[in-house]
N, C-alpha and C positions, 0 to 999 in steps of 0.2 A: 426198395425196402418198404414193408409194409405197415402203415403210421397205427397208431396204438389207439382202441376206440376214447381212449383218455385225452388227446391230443385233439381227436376228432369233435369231441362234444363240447370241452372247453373253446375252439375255434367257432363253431356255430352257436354257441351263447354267447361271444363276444361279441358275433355278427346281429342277437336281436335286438329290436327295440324292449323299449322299457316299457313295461305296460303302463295306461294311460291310469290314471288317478294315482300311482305309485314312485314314490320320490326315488331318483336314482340318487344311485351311490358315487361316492366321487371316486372310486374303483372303475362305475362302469361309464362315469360318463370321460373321463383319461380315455378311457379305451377306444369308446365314441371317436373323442379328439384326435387321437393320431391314426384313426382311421378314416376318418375325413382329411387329417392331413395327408395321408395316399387317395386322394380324389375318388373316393368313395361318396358318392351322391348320397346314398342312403344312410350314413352313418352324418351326414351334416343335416338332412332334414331332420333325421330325428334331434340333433342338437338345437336344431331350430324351433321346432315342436316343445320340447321340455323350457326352451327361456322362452317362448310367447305364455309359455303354463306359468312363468315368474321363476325358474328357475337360476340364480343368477349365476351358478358356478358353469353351466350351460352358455351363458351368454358372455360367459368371461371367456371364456374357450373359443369362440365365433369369432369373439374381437380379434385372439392373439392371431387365428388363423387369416383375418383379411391385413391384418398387420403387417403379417412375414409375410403373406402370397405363400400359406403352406395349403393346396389344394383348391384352392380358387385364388383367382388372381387379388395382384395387392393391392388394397383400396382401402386410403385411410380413411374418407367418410365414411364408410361403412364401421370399421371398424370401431370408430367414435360412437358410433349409434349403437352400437352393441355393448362395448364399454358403460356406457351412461345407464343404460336397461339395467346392466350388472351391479354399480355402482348405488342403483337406486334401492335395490338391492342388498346393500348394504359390505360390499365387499370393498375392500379399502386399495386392494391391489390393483386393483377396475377403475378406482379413483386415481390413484398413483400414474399408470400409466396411460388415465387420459391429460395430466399433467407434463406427462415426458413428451408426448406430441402437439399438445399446444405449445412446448416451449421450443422443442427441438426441430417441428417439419419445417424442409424450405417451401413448403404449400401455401394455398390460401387458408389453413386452417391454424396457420403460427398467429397464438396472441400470448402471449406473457402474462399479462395479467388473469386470462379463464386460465393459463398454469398455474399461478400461483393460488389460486381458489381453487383446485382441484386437488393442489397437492394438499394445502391445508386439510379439506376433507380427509385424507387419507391419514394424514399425521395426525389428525385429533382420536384416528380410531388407531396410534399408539403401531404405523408404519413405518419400521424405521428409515427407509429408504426415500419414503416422501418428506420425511419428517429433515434427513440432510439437505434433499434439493431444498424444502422450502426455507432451510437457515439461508443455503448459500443466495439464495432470490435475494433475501433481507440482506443480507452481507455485502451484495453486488447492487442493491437498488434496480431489482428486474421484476417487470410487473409490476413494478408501485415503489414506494419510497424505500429507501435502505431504512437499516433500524441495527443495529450491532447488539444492543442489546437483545431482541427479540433474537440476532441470528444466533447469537451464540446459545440462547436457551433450546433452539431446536436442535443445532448442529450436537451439542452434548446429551440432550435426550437422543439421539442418532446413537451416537458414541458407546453411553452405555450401554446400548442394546447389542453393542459387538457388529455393527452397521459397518462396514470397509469404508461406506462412502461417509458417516457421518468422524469415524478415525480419521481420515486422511482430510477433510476440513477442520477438527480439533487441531490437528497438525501444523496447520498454515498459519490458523488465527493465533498457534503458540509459538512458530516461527517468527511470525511478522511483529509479536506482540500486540494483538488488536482486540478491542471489545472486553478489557480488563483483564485481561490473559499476559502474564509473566513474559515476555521470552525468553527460551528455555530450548536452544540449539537440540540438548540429547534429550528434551522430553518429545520435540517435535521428530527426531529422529526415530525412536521407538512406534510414536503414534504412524507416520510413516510407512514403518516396517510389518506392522500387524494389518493395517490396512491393506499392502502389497500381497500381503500372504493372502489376505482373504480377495486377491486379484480384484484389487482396484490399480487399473491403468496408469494412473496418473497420479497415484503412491508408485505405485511402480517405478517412474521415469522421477520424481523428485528424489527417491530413494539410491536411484543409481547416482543423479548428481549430485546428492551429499557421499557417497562411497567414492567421486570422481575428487571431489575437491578436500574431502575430507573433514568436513566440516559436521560437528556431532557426533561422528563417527569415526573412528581410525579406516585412513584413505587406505583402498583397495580400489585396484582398475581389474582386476578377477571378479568382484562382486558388481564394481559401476557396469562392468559390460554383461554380467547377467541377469541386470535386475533390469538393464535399458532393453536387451534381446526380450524379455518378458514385456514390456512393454510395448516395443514395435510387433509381436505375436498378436496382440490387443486390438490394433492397428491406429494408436497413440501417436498423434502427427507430430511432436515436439520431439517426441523419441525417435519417429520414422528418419527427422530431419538430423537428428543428432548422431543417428547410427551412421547415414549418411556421409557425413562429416570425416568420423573415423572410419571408412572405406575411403576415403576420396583421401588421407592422410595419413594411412597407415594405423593408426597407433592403436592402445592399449595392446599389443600383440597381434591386433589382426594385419593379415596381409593386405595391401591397396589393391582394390578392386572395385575401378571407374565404372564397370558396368553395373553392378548390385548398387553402388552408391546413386546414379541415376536412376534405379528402378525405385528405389526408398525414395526418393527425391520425386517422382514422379503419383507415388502411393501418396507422398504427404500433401503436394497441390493437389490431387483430384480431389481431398478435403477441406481444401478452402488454405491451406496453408500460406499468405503472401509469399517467406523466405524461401522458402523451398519452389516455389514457381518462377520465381527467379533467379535460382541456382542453378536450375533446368535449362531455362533458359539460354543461359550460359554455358550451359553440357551441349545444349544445340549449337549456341555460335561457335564454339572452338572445336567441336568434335570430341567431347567428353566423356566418355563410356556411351555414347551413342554415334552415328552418323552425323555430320553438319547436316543439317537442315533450316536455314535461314526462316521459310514457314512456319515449323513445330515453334523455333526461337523467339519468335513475333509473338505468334499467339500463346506462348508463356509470359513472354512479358507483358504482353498487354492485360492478361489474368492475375497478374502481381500490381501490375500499375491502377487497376481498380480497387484494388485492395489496399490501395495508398502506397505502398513502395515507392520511395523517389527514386531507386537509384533506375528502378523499372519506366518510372514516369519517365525521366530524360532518355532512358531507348527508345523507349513508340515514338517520343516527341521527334526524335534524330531520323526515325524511320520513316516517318511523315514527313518531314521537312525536305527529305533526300530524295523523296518521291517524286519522281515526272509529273508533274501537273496536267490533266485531260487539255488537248490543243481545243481552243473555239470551232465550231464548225464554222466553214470555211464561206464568203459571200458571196450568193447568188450574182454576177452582173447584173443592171439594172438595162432591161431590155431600150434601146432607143427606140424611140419612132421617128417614123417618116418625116420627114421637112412637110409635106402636105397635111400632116396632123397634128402640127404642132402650131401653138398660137400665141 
């Protein structure tokens, strides 16, 4: 079939650069972006071109692509450097998420503290998504001292803004009653549930276990296991481990099925999860929805036992101890000499 010259000439403008003295549109530099993220050389130098020119929605776009590894490979210094360009810039989003990787990477670029300064930038230019994480810093004492007072003034400025992530910390801090906040079972419930809807994770997985236990909420195991399935989707390792649990036991209605419950089991420690690396563990030494494997079983436990797990610490301890000790190499005789050489 033969393409429409309409098709034709809108794909060859999408393909040129932006002429030089002339601001692109965030129309064309989107377009730029996901054409560079198909490893298109030329659709990234000209992105490169337009933020060396100071253009920052340009150099926000460079970060997110060294970020993912979408058409050049993934490199978080880099994309730190580009971020920062962006940011200086004046883009808040560029701030925010040079906050989520100082706080988040397992790299040499994790510092807690350049997050919490970064996310501030972003939350004082009124981001709501910076403006939760930097409550929850306050809230947790990460990056610098706690403050309950300060946390709670971001996490609610979050909130109003219809923020999922700053709803679902209104949430907890109305759950637990902290920072002068009532507790309030079904106010934390609601907050919860609008936070889940607007796919926050871990609304999500608290949401199912207030529908499990019924607390706030009139108890449903139809909604606790749809709102936990929504959360293991996320890939929510307290959800992964809990789904887990209900394959490994049956219940809410699902059938038992030890092989899915070790592959969730397996999703939640490859995230640092200690319980679930140890449960694993435990699927390897008895043959659990997996093969015995004494090896795999080891090296789960000994990934739970650095994570503090006792019940992990006295398996390596037991597997060490039980271990054949290496023999001494064995002694040379000591050569005699002759009766004529000796004195």
């Amino acid at each position: 079939m033969r393409q429409s010259t309409t098709s034709l000439l809108l794909l060859i403008c999408m393909a040129l650069p932006v002429p030089n003295g002339q601001a692109a549109t965030e129309a064309e530099l989107s377009n730029l972006a996901n054409q560079a993220a198909g490893a298109s050389p030329s659709a990234r130098a000209e992105l490169e071109r337009l933020a060396a020119e100071g253009d920052a929605l340009a150099a926000h776009y460079l970060g997110r692509l060294h970020l993912d590894g979408r058409g050049v490979p993934q490199n978080e210094a880099l994309a730190v450097d580009w971020f920062r360009k962006s940011a200086a810039g004046g883009r808040a989003d560029s701030a925010h998420n040079l906050g989520v990787i100082y706080q988040h990477t397992r790299g040499p670029l994790k510092d807690p503290r350049e997050a919490r300064r970064w996310y501030r930038i972003a939350a004082e230019q009124g981001y709501g998504a910076a403006q939760a994480n930097l409550g929850q810093m306050f809230a947790e004492g990460i990056g610098g001292p706690a403050d309950l007072d300060e946390a709670r003034g971001w996490i609610e400025k979050a909130a109003a803004q219809a923020t999922p992530r700053g709803q679902y910390l209104l949430g907890l801090l109305t759950i637990e009653g902290r920072a002068g906040i009532v507790h309030n079972m079904a106010e934390a419930a609601r907050l919860f549930r609008v936070a889940a809807e607007g796919r926050d994770r871990d609304a999500q997985y608290r949401l199912a276990l207030l529908y499990g236990t019924g607390q706030g909420v009139e108890r449903s195991d139809k909604l606790a296991l749809e709102w936990l399935r929504k959360a293991v989707a996320q890939r929510q390792t307290d959800a992964q481990y809990l789904l887990a649990a209900v394959y490994t036991h049956g219940k809410y209605g699902v059938r038992r099925d030890l092989k899915r419950a070790a592959e969730l089991l397996r999703a939640a420690a490859r995230e640092g999860h200690a319980e679930a690396a140890y449960e694993l563990g435990v699927a390897y030494t008895e043959g659990r929805g997996v093969a015995r494997d004494g090896t795999e079983a080891y090296g789960w436990m000994l990934e739970a036992s650095r994570k503090g797990h006792p019940k992990a610490i006295e398996f390596v301890r037991q597997v060490q101890i039980s271990r054949p000790q290496p023999s001494p190499p064995p002694q040379l005789p000591t050569e005699s000499k002759p009766e004529s050489d000796r004195k």
